[in-house]
N, C-alpha and C positions, 0 to 999 in steps of 0.2 A: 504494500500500500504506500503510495507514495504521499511526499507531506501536503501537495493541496488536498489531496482526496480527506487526510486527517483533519485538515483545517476545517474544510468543510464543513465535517461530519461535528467537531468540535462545537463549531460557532451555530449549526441546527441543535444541538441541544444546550447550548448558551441561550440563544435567542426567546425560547421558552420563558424562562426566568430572569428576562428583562422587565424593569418596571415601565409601565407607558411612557414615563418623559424620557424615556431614552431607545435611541435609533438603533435598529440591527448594522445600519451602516457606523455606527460607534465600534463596533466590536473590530479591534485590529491586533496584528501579533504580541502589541505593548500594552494593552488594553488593561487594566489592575481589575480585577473581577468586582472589590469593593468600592474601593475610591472614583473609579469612573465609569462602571458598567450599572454601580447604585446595585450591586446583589447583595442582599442579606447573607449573612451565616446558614440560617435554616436553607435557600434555596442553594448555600454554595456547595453544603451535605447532597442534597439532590444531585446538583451535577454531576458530584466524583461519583455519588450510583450510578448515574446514567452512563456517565463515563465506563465505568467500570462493564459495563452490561452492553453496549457499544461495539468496545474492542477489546474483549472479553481479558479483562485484567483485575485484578486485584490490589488496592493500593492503600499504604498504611497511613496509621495516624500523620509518620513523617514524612510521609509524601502532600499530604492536605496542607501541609503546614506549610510548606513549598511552593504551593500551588498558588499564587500571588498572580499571575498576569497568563494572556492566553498562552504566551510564549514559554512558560516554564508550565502549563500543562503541557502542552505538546511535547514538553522534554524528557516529561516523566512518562508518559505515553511511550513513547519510543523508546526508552531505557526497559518499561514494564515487554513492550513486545518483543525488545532483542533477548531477554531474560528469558523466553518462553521455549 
């Protein structure tokens, strides 16, 4: 799978748990999921399930903790699938 196909798939289940004032054209590689996408904690937990279920990975506490912008999901994503 190559990385747009990930980005993609990524930013379709970000886009979900956008609040109204904020654009799906918002969502970019640098994107902070709290400070400028406006996601709560509760829907940030959602995502990494969605994630997880996705592209069928597994990710711990200290991967969450990591997971600060689109572009260091994508990181852990790809780390989780070379591990497989």
């Amino acid at each position: 799978m190559d990385q747009e196909t990930k980005y993609n798939k990524l930013k379709d289940i970000v886009k979900v748990y956008l609040p109204e004032d904020v654009s799906v054209d918002a969502i970019t590689l640098g994107s902070n999921f709290i400070s400028e996408l406006n996601i709560n904690s509760a829907n940030l937990v959602d995502i990494v399930l969605d994630v997880e279920d996705e592209f069928d990975i597994m990710l711990e506490n200290a991967d969450m903790d990591k997971m600060q912008t689109v572009q260091d999901a994508l990181g852990i994503i790809d780390a989780k699938l070379e591990a497989k």
